[in-house]
C-alpha positions as CSV (number, residue, x, y, z in Angstrom):
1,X,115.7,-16.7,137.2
2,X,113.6,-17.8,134.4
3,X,109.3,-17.8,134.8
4,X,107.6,-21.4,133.6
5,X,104.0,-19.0,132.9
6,X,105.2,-16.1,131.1
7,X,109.0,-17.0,130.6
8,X,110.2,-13.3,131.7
9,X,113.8,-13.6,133.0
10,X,115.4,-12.2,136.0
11,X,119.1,-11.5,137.5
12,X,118.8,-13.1,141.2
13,X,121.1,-9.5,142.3
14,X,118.1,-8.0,140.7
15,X,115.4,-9.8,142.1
16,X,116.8,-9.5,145.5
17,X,117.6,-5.8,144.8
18,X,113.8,-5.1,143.8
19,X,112.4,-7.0,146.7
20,X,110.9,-10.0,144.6
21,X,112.9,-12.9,146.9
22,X,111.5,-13.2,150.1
23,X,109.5,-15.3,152.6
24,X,106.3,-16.6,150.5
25,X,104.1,-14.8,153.3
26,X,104.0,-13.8,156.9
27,X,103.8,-17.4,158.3
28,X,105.6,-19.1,155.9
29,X,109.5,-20.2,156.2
30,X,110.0,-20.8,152.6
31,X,112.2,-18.6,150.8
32,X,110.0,-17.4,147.4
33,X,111.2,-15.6,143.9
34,X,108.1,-13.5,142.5
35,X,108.3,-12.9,139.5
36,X,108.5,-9.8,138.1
37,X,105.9,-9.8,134.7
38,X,103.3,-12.2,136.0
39,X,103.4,-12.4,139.6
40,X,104.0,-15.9,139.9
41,X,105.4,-17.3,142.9
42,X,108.5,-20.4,143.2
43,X,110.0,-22.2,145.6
44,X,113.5,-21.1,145.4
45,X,114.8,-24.1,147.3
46,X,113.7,-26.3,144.2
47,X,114.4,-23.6,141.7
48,X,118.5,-23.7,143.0
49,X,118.0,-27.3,143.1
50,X,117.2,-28.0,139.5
51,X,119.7,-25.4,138.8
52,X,122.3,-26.7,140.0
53,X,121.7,-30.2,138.7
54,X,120.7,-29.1,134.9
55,X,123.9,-26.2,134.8
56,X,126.6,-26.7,137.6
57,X,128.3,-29.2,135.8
58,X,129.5,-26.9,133.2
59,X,131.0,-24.1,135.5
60,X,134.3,-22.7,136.3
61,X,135.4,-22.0,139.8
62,X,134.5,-18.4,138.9
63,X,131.1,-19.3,138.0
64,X,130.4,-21.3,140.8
65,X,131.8,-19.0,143.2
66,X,128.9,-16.8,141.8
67,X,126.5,-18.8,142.2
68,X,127.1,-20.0,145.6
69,X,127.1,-16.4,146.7
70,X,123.7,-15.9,145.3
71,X,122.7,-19.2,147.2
72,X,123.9,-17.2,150.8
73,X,122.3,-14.0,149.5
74,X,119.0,-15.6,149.2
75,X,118.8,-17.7,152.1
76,X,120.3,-15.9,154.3
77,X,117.2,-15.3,156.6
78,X,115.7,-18.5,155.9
79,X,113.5,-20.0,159.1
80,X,112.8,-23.3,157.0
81,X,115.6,-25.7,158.0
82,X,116.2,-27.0,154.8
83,X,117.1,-23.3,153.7
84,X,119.2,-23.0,156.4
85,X,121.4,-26.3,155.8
86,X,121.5,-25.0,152.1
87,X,122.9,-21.1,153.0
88,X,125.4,-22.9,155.1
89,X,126.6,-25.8,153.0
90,X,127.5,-23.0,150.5
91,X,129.4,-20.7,152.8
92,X,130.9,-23.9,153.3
93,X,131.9,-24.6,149.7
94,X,132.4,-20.9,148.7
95,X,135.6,-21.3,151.5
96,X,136.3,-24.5,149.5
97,X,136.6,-22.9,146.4
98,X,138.5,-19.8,147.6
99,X,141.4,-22.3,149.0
100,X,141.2,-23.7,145.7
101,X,139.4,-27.3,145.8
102,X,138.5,-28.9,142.5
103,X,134.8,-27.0,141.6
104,X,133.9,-30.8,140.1
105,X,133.9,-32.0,143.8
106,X,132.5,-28.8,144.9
107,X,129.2,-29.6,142.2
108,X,129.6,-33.5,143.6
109,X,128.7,-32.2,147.5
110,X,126.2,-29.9,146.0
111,X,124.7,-32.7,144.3
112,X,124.6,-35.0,146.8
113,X,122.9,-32.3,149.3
114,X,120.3,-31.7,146.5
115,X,119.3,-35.3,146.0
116,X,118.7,-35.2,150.1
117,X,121.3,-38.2,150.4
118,X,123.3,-38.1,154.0
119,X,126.4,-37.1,153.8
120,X,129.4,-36.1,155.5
121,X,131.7,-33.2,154.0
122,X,135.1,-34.4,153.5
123,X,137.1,-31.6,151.2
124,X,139.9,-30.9,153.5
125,X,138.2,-26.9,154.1
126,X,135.5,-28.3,156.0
């Protein structure tokens, strides 16, 4: 995870590890990465988002595998119902991948969730 203010970069295991992903505050539902130099604060729904459409394109199963199991990691405990459609869409394409559907249509569904276009799963693990 990668800081716009101070450009400090952080391993998500790490920042989950050292307590710097978590709900924004008390009242909030919105799962936030602090970051570890500056103490800025990000929406990590948009931060996976842009991710995911700048990088995804280029990764292996392996690598996607990876960083879909970051995506449960982090929102996990999410109240916000947008995080919650996210954790489980990729549970979802993590059991894709592990029965071995193409990662490109993996990235498509991922995409398409992203862009907040309806959609209806249909990869034959769903």
């Amino acid at each position: 995870m990668g800081c716009d203010a101070c450009e400090h970069w952080c391993h998500a295991d790490c920042a989950l590890r050292m307590f710097h992903i978590s709900h924004a505050d008390g009242n909030s539902s919105r799962i936030m990465y602090r970051c570890v130099s500056c103490e800025r604060h990000y929406d990590l729904f948009m931060f996976v988002a842009d991710f995911f459409r700048n990088c995804a394109h280029s990764w292996d199963a392996e690598a996607l595998q990876k960083e879909l199991d970051s995506v449960c990691q982090i929102f996990h405990d999410s109240n916000d119902i947008t995080g919650k459609r996210l954790y489980h869409l990729a549970g979802k394409m993590l059991r894709c991948l592990e029965i071995g559907v193409d990662p490109l249509e993996v990235h498509k569904v991922m995409l398409t969730f992203f862009n907040g276009k309806v959609f209806s799963i249909d990869l034959s693990c769903s």
